[in-house]
C-alpha positions as CSV (number, residue, x, y, z in Angstrom):
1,X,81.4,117.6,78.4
2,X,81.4,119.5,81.7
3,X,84.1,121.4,82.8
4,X,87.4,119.3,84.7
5,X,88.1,119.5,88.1
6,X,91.0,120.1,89.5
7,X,93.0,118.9,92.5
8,X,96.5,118.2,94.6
9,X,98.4,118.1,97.5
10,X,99.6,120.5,100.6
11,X,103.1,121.7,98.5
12,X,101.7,121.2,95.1
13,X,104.2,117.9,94.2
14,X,101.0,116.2,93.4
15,X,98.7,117.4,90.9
16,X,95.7,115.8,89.5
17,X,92.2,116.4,87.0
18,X,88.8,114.5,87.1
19,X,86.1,114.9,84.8
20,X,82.7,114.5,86.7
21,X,80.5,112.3,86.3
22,X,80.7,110.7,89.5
23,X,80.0,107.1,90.7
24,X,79.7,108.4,94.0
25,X,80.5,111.4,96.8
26,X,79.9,110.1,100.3
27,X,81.0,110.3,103.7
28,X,82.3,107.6,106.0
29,X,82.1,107.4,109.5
30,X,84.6,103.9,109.4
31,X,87.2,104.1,112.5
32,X,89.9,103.4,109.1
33,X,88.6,106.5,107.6
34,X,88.9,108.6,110.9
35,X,92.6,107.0,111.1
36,X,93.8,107.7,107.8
37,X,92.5,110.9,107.0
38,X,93.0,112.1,110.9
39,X,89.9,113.6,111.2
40,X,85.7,112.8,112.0
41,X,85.3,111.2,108.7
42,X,86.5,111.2,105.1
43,X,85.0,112.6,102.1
44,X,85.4,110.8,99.2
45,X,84.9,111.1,95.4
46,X,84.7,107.8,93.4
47,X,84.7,108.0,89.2
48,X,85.7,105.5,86.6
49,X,89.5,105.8,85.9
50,X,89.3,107.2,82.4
51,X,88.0,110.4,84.1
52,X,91.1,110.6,86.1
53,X,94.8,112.1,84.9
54,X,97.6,112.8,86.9
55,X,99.2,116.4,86.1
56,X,102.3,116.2,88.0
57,X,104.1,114.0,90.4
58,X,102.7,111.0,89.9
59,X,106.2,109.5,90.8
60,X,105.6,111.1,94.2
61,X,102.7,109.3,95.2
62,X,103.4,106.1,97.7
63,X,100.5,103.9,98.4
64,X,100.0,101.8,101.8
65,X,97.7,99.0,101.4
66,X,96.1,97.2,105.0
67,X,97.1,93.8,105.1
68,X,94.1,91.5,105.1
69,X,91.8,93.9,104.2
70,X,89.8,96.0,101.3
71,X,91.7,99.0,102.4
72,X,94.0,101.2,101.7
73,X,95.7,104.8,101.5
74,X,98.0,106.7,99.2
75,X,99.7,110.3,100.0
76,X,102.2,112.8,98.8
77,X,106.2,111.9,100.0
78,X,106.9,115.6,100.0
79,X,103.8,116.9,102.3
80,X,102.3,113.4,103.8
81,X,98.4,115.2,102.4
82,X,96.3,112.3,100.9
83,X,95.9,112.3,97.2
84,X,93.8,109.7,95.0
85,X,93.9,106.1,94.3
86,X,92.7,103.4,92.6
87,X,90.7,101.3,94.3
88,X,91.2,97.2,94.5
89,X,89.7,96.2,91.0
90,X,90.9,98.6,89.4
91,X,87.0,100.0,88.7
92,X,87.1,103.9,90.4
93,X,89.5,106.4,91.4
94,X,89.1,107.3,94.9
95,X,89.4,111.0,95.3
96,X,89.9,112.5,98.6
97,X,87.5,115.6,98.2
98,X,89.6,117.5,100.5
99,X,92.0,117.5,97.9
100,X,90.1,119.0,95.2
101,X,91.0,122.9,93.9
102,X,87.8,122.9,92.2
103,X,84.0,122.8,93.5
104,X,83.1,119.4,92.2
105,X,79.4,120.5,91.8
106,X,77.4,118.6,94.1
107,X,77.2,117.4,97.5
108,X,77.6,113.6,98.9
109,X,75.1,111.5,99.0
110,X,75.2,109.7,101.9
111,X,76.8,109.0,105.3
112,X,78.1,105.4,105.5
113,X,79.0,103.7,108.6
114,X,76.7,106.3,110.3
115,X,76.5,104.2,113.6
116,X,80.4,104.1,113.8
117,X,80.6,108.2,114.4
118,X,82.2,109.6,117.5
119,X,80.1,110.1,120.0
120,X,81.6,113.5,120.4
121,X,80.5,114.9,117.0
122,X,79.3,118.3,116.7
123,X,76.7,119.1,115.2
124,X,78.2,122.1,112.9
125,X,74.9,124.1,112.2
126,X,75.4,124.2,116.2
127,X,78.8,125.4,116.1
128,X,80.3,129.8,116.6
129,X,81.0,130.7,113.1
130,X,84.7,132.6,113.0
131,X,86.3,133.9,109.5
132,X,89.8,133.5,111.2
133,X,91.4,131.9,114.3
């Protein structure tokens, strides 16, 4: 069995382990994903919920769910950082990969909703590399 993963939020409340053998690592482009995660796209981990265990602070964890839609989004009380969740069918753990301690060991596979992107998004090969502010 390969080696778990481990993960949490911002202040630590949250704390989480995966073992990999993902279903899939992707990014998404999706104006939802931009909004909820506050940034150009998410990153996300899916992998069959008997891979997943919370560590700590599972209590701690409140879930917001789009009304109407296949959508949703679930975040530390403490620190407000986004931490997994199961997706509707109960099928995969969505793992924010941002959230993750550990290198999970591969790279995503795919950009989905590709033609939804900003139109102001850099291209970071292109980008002044600085180790500090």
């Amino acid at each position: 069995m390969a080696e778990k993963i481990q993960g949490g939020c911002l202040c630590g409340t949250v704390r989480f382990e995966l073992e990999p053998e993902f279903i899939m690592y992707r990014y998404c482009f999706c104006s939802r994903c931009r909004k909820v995660r506050g940034t150009i796209h998410a990153a996300n981990l899916f992998v069959e919920p008997h891979r997943f265990a919370w560590l700590a602070g599972e209590d701690r964890v409140n879930c917001y769910t789009l009304e109407g839609a296949r959508f949703g989004n679930c975040f530390c009380t403490q620190c407000g950082s986004p931490v997994p969740r199961q997706t509707q069918g109960g099928k995969s753990m969505l793992i924010p990969a941002g959230s993750l301690d550990t290198d999970p060991g591969s790279q995503p596979e795919c950009a989905i909703f590709w033609d939804s992107r900003v139109a102001w998004l850099p291209v970071a090969d292109a980008l002044e590399k600085r180790l500090e502010y």
